[in-house]
C-alpha positions as CSV (number, residue, x, y, z in Angstrom):
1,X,30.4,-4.7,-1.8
2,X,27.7,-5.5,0.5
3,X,27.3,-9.7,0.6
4,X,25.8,-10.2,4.3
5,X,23.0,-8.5,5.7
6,X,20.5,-8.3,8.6
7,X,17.0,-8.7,7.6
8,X,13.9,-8.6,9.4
9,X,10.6,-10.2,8.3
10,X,7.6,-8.2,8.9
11,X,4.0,-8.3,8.5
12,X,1.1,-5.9,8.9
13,X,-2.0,-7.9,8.2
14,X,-0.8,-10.5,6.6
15,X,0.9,-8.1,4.1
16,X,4.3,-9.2,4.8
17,X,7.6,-7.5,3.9
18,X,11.5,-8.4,4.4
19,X,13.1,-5.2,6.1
20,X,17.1,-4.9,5.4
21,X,19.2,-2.3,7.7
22,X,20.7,0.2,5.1
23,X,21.8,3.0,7.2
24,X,25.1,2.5,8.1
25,X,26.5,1.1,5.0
26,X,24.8,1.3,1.5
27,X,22.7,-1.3,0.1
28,X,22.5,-1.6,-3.4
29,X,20.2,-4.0,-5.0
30,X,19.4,-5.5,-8.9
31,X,15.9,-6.4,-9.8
32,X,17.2,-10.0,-9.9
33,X,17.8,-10.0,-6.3
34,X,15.0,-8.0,-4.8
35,X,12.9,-10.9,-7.2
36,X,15.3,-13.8,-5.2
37,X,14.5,-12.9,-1.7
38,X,10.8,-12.3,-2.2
39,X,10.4,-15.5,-3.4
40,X,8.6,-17.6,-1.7
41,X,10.6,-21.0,-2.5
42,X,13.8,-19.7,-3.6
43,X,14.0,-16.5,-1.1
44,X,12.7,-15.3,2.1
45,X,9.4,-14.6,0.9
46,X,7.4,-11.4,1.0
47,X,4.8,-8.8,-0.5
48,X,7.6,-6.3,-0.6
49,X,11.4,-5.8,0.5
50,X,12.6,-2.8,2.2
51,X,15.9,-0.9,2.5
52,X,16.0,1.4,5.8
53,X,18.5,4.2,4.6
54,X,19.7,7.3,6.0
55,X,17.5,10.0,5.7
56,X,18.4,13.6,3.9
57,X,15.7,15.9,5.2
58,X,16.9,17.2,8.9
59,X,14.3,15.9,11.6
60,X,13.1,12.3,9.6
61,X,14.0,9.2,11.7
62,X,14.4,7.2,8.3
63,X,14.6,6.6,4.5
64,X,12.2,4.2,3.8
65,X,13.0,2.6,0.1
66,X,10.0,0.4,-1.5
67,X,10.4,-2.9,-4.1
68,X,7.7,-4.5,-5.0
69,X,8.1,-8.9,-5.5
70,X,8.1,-8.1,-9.0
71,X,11.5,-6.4,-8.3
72,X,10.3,-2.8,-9.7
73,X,10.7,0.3,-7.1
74,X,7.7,2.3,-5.6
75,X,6.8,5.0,-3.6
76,X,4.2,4.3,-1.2
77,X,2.9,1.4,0.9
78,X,1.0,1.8,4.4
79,X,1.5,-1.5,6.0
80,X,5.2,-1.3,5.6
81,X,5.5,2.1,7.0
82,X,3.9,0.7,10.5
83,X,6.5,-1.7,10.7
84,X,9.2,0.8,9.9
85,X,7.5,2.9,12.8
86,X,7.8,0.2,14.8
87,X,11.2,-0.9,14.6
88,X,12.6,3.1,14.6
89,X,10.2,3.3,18.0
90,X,12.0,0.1,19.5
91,X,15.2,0.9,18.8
92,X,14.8,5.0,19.7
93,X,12.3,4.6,22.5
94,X,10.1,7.8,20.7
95,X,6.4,7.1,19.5
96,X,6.4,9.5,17.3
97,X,8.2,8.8,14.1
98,X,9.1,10.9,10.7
99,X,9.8,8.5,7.9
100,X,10.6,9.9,4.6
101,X,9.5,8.2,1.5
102,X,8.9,8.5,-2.1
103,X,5.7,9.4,-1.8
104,X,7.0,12.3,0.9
105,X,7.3,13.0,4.4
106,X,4.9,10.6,6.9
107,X,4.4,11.0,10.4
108,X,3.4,7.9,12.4
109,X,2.7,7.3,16.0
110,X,3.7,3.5,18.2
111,X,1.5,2.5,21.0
112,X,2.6,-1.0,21.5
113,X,1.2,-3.4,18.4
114,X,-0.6,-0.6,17.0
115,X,0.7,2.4,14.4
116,X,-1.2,5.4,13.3
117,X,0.5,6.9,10.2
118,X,-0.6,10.5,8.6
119,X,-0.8,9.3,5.1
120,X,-1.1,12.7,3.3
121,X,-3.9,14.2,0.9
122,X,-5.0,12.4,-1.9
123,X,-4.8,13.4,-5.5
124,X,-7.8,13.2,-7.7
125,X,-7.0,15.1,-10.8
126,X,-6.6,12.8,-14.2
127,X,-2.6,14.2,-14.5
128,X,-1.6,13.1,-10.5
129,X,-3.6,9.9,-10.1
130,X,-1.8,9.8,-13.6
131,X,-3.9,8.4,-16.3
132,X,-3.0,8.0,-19.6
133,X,-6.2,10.6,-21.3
134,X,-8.0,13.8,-19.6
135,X,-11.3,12.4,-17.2
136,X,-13.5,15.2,-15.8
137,X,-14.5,13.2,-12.8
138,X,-12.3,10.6,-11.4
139,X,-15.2,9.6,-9.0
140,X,-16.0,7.0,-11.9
141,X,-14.2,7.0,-14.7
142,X,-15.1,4.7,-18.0
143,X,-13.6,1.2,-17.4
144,X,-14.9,-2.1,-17.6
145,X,-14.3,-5.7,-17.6
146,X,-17.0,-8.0,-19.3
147,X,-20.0,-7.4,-22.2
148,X,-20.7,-4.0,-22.7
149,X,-24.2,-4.2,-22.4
150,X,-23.9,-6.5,-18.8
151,X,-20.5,-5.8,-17.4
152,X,-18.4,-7.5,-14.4
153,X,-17.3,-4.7,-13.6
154,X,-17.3,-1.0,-13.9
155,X,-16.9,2.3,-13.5
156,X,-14.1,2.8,-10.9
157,X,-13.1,5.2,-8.8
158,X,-9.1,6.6,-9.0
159,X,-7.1,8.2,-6.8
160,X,-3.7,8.6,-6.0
161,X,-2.5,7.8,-2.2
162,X,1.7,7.8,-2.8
163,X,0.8,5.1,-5.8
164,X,-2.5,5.2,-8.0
165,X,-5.7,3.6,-7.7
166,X,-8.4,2.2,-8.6
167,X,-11.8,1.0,-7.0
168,X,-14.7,-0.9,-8.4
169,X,-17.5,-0.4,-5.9
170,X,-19.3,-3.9,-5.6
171,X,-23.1,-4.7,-4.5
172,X,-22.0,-8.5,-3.4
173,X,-18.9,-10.1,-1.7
174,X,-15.9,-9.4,-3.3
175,X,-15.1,-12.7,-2.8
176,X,-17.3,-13.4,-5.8
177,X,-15.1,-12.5,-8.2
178,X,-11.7,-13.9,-9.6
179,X,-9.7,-10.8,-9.0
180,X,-6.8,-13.4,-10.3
181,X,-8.2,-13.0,-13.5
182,X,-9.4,-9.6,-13.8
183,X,-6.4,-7.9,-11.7
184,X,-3.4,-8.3,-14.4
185,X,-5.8,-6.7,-17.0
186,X,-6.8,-4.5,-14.8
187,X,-3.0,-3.3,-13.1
188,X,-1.6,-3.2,-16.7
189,X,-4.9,-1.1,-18.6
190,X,-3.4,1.1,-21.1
191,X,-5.4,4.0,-19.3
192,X,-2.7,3.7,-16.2
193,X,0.8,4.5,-18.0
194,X,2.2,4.1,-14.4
195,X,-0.1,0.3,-13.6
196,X,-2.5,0.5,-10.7
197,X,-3.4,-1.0,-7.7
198,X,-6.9,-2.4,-7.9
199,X,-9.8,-2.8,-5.6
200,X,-13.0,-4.8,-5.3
201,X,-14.9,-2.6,-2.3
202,X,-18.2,-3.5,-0.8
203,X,-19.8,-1.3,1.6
204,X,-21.5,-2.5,4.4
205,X,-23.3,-2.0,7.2
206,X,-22.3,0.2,10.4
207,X,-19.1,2.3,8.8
208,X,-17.3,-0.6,7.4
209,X,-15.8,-1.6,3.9
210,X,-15.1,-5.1,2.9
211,X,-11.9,-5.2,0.2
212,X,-10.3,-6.9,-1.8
213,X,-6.8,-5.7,-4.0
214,X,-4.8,-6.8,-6.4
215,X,-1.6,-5.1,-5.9
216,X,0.9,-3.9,-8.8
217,X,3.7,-5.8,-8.9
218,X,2.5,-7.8,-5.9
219,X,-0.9,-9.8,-7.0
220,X,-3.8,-10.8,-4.5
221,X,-2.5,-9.5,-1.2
222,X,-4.0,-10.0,2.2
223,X,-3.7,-6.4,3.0
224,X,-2.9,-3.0,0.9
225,X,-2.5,0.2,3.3
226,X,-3.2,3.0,0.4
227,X,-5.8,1.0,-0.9
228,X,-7.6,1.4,2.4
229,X,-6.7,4.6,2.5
230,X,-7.7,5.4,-1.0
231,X,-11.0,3.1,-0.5
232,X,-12.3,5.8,2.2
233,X,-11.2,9.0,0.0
234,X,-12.9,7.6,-2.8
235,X,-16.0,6.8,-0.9
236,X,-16.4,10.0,0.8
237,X,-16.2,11.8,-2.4
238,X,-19.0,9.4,-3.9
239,X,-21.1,9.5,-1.1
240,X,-20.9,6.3,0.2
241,X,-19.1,6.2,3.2
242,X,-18.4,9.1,6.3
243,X,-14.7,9.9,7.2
244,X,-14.3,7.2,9.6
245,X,-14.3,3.7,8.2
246,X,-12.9,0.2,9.3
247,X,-11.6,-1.3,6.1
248,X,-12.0,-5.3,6.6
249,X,-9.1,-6.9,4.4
250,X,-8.6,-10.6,4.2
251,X,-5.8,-10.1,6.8
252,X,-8.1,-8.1,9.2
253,X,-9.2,-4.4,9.8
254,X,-7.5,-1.0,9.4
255,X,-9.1,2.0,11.1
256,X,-8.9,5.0,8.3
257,X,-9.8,8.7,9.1
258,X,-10.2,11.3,6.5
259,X,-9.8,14.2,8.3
260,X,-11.6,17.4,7.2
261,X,-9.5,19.8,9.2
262,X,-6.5,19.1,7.0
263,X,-7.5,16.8,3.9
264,X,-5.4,14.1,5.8
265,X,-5.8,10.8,5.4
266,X,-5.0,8.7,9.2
267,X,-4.6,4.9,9.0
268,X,-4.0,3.0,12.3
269,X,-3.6,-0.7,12.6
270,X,-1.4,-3.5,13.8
271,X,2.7,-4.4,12.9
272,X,4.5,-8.3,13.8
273,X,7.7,-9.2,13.9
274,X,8.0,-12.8,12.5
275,X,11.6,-13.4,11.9
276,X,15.2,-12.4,11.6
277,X,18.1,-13.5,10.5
278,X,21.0,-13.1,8.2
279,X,20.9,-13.3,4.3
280,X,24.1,-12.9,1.6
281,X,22.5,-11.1,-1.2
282,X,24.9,-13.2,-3.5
């Protein structure tokens, strides 16, 4: 049995992430320990932990496996596959990096601090996102949080970018609302049988997207990369935004792409390195 391992702690935008090294001997981990190390007090600390593994599709650099601080497993997140990016890049010397994931095969590339990633295509359909009933339109779908006759919210958009999501589209700052309160709700609606991440997005001026997310399994996070990608999806398709947005999170700004040539969604932004060490996962 695995006790001591290497670990790096990462962050892309404040959406931090303790990285263990999995590929030369197996780690296996309970949902009691992935919830130990992300602790803040108790632990390490982090948004999410992730195992590097051995990849099994020929030409991928890596197997990127995904736990959330709650200690349940997922299949996408965008800030953590910069990092991973970064630290294949560094210790390979390529810039261009095939991770596989979950969510499928991704495709990043490392100049220095910054990491574009080929996120996919988004899903839109009721049955991928998934919901729990049929919706014609997932461009707004019937949700909301407060009176019915005056609601707090409404209306969101979903989409599915690796994980599901959804967006409430905002006239104000996002930072007017308690997303404390309304995100548990929200995450665990009865109309998401798998929970969703959810979004407060207010579009501004000049191409740009001010967000806010509450992150299954995570909470208020400083940065979510799907939501930013699924923030300029969802706009497109609304009308609201044009393929190329910056997406200002409270830990700074991803650049997102939604390129028409291929339905593919490009995020690029910036990886750290804040620590490493050594942890027993006793």
């Amino acid at each position: 049995m695995v006790t001591m391992v290497n670990y790096l702690k990462m962050n892309g935008l404040g959406n931090d992430f303790v990285v263990l090294y999995g590929r030369t001997r197996a780690i296996a981990l309970s949902g009691d320990q992935v919830r130990w190390i992300a602790d803040r007090e108790a632990g390490i600390g982090c948004d999410q932990l992730i195992v590097m593994e051995p990849a099994s599709v020929e030409q991928c650099d890596v197997f990127m496996r995904i736990y959330n601080h709650d200690g349940g497993e997922v299949s996408a997140c965008g800030n953590a596959t910069r990092c991973i990016a970064a630290v294949v890049g560094k210790e390979t010397g390529k810039s261009n990096i095939r991770i596989q994931t979950g969510a499928g095969l991704l495709n990043a590339v490392v100049k220095g601090e910054c990491v574009s990633v080929d996120m996919g295509t988004p899903k839109f359909d009721w049955q991928s996102i998934p919901l729990a009933e049929e919706f014609g339109d997932t461009r707004g779908i019937e949700l909301q949080i407060g009176p019915i006759d005056a609601p707090v919210l409404h209306t969101p958009s979903v989409v599915n970018v690796g994980n599901p999501h959804a967006i409430f589209w905002v006239m104000d700052d996002p930072d007017n609302y308690d997303l404390n309160l309304f995100g548990p709700m929200l995450e665990n609606h009865p109309v998401f049988p798998e929970r969703a991440n959810i979004s407060l997005a207010q579009v501004l001026p000049g191409e740009k997207v001010k967000l806010r997310v509450w992150e299954r399994g995570v909470g208020l996070t400083k940065a979510c990369g799907t939501a930013a990608c699924a923030v300029v999806a969802a706009g497109v398709r609304k009308g609201l935004v044009g393929r190329k947005i910056d997406v200002h999170l409270p830990g700074g700004i991803l650049a997102l792409e939604w390129r028409k040539k291929d339905n593919h969604i490009l995020m690029s932004g910036p990886w750290k390195l804040d620590a490493e060490g050594e942890i027993s996962l006793e």
